[in-house]
Backbone atoms as SQL, in Angstrom:
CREATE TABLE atoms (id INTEGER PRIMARY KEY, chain TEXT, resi INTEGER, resn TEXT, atom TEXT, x REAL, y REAL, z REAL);
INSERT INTO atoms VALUES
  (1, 'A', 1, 'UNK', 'N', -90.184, -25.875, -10.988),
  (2, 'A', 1, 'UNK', 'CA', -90.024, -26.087, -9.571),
  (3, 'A', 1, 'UNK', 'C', -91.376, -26.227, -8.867),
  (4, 'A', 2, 'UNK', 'N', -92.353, -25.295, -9.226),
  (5, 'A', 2, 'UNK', 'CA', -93.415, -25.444, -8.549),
  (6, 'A', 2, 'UNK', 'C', -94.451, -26.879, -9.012),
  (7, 'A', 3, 'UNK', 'N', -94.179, -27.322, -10.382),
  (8, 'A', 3, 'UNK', 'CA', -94.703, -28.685, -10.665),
  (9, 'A', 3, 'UNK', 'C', -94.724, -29.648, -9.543),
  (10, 'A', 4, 'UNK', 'N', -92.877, -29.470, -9.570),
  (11, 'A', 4, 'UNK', 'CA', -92.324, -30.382, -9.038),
  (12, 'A', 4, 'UNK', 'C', -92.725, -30.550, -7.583),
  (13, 'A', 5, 'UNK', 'N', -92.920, -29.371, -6.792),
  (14, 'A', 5, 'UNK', 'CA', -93.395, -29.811, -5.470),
  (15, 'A', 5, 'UNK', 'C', -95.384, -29.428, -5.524),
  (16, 'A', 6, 'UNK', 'N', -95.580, -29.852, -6.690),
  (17, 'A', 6, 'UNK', 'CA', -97.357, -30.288, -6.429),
  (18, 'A', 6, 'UNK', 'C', -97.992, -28.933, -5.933),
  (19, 'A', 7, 'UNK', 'N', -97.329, -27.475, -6.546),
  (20, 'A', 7, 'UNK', 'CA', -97.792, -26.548, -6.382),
  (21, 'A', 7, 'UNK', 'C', -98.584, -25.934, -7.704),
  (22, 'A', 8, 'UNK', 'N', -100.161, -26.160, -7.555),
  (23, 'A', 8, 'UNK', 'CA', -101.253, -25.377, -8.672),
  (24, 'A', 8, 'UNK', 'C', -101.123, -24.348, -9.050),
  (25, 'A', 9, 'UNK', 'N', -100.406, -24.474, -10.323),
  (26, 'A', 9, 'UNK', 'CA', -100.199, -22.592, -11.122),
  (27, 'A', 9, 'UNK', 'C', -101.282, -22.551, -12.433),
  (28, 'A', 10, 'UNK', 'N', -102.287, -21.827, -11.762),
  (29, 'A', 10, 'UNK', 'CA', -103.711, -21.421, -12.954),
  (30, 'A', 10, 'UNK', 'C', -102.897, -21.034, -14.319),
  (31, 'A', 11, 'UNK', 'N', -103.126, -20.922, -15.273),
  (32, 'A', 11, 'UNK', 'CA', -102.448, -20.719, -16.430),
  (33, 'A', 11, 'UNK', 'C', -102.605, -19.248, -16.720),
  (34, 'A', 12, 'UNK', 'N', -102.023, -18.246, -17.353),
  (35, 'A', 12, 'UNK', 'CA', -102.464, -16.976, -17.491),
  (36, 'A', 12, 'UNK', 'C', -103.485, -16.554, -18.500),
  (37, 'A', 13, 'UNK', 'N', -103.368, -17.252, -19.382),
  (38, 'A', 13, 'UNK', 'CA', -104.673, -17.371, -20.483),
  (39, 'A', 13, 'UNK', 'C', -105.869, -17.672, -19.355),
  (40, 'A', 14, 'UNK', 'N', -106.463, -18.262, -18.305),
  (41, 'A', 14, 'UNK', 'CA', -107.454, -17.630, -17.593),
  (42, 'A', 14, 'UNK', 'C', -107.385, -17.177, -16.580),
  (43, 'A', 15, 'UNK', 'N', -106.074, -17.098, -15.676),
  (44, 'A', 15, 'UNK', 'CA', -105.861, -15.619, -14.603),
  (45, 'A', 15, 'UNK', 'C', -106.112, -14.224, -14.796),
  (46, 'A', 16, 'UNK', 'N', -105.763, -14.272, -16.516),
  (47, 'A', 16, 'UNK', 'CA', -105.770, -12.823, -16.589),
  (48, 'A', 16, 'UNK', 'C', -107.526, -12.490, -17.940),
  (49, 'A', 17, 'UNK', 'N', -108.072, -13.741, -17.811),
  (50, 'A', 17, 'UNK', 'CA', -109.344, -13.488, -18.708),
  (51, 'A', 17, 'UNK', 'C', -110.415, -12.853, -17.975),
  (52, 'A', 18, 'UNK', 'N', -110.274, -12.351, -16.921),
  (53, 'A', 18, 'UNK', 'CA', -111.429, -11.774, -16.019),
  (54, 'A', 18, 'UNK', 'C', -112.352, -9.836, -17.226),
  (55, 'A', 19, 'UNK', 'N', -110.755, -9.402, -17.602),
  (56, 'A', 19, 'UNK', 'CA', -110.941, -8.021, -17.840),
  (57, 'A', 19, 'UNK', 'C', -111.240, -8.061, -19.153),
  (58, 'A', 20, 'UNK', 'N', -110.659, -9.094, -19.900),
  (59, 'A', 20, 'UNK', 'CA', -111.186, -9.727, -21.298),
  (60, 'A', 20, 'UNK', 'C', -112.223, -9.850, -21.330),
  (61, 'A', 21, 'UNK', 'N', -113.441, -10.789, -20.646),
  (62, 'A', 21, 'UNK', 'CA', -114.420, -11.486, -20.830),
  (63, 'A', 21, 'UNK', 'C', -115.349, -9.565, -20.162),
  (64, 'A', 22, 'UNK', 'N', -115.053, -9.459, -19.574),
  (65, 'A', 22, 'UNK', 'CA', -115.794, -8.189, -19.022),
  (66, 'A', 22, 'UNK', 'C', -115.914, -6.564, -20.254),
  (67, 'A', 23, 'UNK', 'N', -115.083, -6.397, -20.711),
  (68, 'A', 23, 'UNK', 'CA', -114.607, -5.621, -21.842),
  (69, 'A', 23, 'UNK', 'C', -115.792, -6.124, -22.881),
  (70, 'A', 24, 'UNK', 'N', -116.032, -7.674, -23.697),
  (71, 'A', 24, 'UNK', 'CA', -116.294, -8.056, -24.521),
  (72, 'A', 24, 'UNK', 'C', -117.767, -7.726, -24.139),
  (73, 'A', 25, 'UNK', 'N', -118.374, -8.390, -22.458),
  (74, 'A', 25, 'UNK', 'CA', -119.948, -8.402, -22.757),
  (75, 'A', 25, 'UNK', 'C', -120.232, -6.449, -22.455),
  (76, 'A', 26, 'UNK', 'N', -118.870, -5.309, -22.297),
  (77, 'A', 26, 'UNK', 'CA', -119.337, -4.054, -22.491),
  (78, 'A', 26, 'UNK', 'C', -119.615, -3.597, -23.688),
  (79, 'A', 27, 'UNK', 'N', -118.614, -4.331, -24.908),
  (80, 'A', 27, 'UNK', 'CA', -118.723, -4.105, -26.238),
  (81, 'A', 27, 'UNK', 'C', -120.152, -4.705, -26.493),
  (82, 'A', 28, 'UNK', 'N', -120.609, -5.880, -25.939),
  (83, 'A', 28, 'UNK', 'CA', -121.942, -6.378, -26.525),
  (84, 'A', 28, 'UNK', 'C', -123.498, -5.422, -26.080),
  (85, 'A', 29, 'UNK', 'N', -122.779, -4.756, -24.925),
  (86, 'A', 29, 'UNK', 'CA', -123.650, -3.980, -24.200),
  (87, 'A', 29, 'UNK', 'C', -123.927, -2.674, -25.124),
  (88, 'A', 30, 'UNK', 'N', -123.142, -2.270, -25.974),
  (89, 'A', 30, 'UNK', 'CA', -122.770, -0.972, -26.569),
  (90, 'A', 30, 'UNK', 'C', -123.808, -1.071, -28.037),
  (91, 'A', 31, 'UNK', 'N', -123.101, -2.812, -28.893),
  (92, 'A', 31, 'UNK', 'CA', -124.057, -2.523, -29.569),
  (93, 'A', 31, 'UNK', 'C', -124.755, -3.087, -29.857),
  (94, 'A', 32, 'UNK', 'N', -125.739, -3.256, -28.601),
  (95, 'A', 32, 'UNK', 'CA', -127.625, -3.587, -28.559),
  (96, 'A', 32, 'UNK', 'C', -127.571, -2.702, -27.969),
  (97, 'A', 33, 'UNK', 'N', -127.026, -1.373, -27.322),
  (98, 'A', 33, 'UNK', 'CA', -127.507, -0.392, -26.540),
  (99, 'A', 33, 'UNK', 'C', -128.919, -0.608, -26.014),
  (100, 'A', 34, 'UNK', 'N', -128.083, -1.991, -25.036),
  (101, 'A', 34, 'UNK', 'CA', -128.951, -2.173, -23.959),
  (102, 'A', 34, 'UNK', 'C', -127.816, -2.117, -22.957),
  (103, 'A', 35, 'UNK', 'N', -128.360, -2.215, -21.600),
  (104, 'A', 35, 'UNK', 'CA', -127.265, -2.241, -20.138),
  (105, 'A', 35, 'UNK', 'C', -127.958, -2.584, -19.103),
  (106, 'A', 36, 'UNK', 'N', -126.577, -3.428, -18.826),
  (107, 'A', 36, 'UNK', 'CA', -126.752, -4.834, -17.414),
  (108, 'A', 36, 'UNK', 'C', -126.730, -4.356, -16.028),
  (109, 'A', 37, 'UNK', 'N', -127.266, -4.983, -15.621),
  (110, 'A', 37, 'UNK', 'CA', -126.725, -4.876, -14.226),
  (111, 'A', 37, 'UNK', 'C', -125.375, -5.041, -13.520),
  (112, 'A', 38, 'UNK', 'N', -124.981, -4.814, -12.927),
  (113, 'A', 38, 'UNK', 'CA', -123.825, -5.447, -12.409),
  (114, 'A', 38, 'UNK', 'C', -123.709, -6.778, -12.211),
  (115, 'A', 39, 'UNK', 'N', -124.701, -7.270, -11.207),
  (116, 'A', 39, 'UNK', 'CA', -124.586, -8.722, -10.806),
  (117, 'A', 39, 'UNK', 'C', -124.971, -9.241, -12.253),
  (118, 'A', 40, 'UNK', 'N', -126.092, -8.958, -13.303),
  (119, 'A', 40, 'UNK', 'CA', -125.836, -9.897, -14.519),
  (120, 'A', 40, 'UNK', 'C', -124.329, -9.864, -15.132),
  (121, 'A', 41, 'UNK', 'N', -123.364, -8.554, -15.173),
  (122, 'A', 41, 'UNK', 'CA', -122.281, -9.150, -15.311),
  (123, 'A', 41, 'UNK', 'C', -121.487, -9.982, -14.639),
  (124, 'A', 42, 'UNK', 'N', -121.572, -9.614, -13.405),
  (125, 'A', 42, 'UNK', 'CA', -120.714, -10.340, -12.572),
  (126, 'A', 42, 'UNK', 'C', -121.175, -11.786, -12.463),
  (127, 'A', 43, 'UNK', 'N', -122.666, -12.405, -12.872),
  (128, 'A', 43, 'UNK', 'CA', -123.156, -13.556, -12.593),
  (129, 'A', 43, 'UNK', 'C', -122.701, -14.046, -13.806),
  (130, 'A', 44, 'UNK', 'N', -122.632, -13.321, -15.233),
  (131, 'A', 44, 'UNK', 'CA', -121.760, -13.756, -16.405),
  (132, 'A', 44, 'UNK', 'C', -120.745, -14.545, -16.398),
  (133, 'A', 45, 'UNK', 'N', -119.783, -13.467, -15.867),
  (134, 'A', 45, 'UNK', 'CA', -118.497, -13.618, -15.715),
  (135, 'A', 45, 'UNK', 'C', -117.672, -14.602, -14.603),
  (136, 'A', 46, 'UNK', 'N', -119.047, -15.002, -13.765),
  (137, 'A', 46, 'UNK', 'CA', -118.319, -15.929, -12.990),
  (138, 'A', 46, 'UNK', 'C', -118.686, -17.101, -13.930),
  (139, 'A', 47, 'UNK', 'N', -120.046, -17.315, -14.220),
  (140, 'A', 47, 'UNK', 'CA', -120.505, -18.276, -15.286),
  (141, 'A', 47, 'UNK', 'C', -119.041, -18.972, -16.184),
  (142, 'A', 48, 'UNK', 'N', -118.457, -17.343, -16.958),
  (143, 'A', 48, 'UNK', 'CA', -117.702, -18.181, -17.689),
  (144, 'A', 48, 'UNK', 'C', -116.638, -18.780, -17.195),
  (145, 'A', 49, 'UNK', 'N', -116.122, -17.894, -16.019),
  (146, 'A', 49, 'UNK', 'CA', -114.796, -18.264, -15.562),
  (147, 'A', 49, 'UNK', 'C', -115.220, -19.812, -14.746),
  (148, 'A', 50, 'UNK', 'N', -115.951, -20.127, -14.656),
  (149, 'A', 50, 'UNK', 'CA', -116.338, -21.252, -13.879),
  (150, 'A', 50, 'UNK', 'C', -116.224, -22.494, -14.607),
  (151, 'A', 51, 'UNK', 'N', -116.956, -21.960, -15.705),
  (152, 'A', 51, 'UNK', 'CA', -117.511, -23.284, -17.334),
  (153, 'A', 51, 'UNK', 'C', -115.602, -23.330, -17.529),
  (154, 'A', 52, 'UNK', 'N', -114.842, -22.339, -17.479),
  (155, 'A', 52, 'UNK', 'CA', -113.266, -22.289, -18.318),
  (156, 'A', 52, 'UNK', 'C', -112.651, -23.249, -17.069),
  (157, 'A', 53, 'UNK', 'N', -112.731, -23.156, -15.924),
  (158, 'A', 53, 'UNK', 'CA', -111.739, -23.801, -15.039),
  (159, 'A', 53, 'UNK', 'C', -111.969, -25.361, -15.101),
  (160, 'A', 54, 'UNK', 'N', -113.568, -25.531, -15.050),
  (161, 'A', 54, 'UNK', 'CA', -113.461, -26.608, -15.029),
  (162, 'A', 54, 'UNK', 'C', -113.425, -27.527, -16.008),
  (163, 'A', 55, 'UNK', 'N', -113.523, -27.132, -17.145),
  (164, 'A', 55, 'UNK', 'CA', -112.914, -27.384, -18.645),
  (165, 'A', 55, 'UNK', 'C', -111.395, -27.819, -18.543),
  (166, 'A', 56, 'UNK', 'N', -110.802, -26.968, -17.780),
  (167, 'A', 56, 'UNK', 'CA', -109.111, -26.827, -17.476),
  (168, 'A', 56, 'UNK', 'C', -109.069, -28.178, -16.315),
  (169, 'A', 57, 'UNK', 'N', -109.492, -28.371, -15.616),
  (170, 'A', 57, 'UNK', 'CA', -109.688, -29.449, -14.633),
  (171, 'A', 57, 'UNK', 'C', -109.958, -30.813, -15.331),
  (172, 'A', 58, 'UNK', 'N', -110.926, -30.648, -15.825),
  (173, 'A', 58, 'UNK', 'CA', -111.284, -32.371, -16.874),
  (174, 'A', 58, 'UNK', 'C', -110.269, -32.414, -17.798),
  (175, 'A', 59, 'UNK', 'N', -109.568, -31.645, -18.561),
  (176, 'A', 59, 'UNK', 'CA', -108.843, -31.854, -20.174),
  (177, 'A', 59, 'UNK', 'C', -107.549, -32.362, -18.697),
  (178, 'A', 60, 'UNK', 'N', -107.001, -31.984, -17.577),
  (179, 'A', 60, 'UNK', 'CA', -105.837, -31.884, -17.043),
  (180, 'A', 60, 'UNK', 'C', -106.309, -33.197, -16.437),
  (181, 'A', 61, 'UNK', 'N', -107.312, -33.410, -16.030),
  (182, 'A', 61, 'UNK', 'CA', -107.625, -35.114, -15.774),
  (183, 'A', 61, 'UNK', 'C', -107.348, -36.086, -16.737),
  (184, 'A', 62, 'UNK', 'N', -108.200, -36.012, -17.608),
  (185, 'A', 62, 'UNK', 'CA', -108.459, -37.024, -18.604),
  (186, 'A', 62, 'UNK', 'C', -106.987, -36.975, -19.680),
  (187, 'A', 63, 'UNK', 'N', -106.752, -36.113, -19.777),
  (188, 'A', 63, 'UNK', 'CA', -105.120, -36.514, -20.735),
  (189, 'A', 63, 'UNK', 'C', -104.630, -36.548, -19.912),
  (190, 'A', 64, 'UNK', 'N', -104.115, -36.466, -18.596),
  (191, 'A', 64, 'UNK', 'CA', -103.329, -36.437, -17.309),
  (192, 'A', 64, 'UNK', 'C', -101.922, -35.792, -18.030),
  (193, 'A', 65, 'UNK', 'N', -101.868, -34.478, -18.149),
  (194, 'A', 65, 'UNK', 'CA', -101.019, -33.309, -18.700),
  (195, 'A', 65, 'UNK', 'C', -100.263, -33.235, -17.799),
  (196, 'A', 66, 'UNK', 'N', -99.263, -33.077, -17.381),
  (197, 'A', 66, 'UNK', 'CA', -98.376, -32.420, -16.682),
  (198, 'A', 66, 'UNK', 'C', -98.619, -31.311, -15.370),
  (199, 'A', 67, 'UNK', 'N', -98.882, -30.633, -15.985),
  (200, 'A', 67, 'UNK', 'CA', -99.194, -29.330, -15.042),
  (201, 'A', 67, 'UNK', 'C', -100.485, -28.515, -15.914),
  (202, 'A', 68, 'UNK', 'N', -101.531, -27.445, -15.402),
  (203, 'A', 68, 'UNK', 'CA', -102.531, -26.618, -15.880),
  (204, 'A', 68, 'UNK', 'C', -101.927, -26.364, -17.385),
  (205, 'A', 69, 'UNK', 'N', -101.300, -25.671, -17.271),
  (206, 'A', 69, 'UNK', 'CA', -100.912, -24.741, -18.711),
  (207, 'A', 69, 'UNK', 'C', -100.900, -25.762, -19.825),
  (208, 'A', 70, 'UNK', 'N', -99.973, -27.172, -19.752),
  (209, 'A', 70, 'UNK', 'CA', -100.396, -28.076, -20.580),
  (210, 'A', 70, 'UNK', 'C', -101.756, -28.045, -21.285),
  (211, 'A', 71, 'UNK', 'N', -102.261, -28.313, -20.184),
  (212, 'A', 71, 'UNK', 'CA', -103.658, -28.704, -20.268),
  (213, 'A', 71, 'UNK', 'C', -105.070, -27.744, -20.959),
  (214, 'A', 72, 'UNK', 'N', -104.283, -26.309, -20.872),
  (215, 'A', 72, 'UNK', 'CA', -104.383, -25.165, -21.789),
  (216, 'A', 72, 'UNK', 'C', -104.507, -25.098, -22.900),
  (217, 'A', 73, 'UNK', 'N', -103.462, -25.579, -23.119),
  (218, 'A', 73, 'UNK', 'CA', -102.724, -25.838, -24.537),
  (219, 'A', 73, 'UNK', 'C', -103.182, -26.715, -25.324),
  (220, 'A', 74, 'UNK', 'N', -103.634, -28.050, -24.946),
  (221, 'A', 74, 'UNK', 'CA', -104.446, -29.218, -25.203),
  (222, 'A', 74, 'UNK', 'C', -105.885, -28.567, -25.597),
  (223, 'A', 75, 'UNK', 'N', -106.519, -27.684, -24.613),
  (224, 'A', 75, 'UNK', 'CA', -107.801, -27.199, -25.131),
  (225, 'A', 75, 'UNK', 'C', -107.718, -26.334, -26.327),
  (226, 'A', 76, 'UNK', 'N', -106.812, -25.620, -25.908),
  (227, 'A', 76, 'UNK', 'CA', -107.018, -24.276, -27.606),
  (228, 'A', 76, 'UNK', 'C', -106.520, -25.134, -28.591),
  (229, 'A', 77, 'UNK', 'N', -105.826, -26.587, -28.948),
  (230, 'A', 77, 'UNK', 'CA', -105.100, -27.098, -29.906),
  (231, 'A', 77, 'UNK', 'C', -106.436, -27.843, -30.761),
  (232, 'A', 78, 'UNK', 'N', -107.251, -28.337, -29.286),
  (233, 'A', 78, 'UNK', 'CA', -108.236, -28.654, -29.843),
  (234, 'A', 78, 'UNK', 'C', -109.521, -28.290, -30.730),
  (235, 'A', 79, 'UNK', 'N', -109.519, -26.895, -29.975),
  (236, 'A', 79, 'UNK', 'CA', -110.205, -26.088, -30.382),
  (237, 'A', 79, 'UNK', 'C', -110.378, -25.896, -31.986),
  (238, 'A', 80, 'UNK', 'N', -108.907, -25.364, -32.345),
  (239, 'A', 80, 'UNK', 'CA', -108.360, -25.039, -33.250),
  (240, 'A', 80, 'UNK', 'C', -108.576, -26.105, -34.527),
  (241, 'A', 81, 'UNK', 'N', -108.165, -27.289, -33.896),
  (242, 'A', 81, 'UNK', 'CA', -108.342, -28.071, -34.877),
  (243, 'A', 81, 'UNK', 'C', -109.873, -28.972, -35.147),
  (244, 'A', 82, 'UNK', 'N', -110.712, -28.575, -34.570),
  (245, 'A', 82, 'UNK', 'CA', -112.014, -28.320, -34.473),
  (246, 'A', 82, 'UNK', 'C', -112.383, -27.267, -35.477),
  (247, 'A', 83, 'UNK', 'N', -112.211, -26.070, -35.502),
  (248, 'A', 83, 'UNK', 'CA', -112.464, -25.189, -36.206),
  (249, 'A', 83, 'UNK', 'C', -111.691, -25.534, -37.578),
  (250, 'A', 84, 'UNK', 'N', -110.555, -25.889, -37.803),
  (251, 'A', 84, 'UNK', 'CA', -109.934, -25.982, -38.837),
  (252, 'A', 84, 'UNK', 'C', -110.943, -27.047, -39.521),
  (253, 'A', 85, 'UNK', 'N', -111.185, -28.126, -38.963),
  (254, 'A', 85, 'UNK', 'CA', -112.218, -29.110, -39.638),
  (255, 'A', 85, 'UNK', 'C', -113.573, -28.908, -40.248),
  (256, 'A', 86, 'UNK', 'N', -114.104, -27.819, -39.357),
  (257, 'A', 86, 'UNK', 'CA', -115.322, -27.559, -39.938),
  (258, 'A', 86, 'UNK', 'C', -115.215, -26.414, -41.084),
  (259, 'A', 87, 'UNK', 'N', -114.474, -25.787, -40.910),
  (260, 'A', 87, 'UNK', 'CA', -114.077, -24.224, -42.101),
  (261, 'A', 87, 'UNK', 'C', -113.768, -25.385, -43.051),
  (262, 'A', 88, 'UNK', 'N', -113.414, -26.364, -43.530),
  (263, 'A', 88, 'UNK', 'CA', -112.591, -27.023, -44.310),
  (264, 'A', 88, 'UNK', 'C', -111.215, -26.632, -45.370),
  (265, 'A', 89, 'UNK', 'N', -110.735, -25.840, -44.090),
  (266, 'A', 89, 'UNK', 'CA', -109.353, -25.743, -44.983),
  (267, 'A', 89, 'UNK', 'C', -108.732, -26.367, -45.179),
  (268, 'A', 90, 'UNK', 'N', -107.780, -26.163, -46.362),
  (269, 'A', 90, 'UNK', 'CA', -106.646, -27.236, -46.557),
  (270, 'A', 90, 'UNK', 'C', -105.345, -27.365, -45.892),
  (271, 'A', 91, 'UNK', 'N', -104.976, -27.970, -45.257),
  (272, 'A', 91, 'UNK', 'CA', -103.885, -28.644, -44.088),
  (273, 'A', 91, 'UNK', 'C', -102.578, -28.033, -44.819);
């Protein structure tokens, strides 16, 4: 319904990556037992969430997907099969 009337639904794979991505650079913080500032996290974390949306914006352009989450889906598929290519596993 909300497609349908041209209403933008962010996908939850990065609505809800804020506490993810924050968690990970505490684990990185832990072991180099070194520690950030706040704003270097927070300047991080907008960093990534910024580099992820608009990643989500071009893949939802350029394949012209349906709606965000598509367009989600298109990136991690890619991803994936990116990684599958270079590991050279067998299909």
């Amino acid at each position: 319904m909300l497609v349908e009337r041209d209403v933008p639904v962010l996908p939850d794979i990065l609505a809800n990556a804020g506490g993810v991505i924050v968690s990970y650079l505490e684990w990185v913080q832990n072991t180099q037992e070194y520690a950030w500032t706040l704003e270097e996290v927070n300047a991080d974390l907008e960093r990534r969430l910024t580099n992820s949306f608009e990643e989500l914006v071009d893949t939802y352009s350029e394949y012209e997907t349906p709606d965000l989450r598509t367009a989600a889906y298109t990136i991690a598929l890619d991803r994936n099969a990116t990684a599958h290519a270079h590991r050279g596993l067998f299909p």
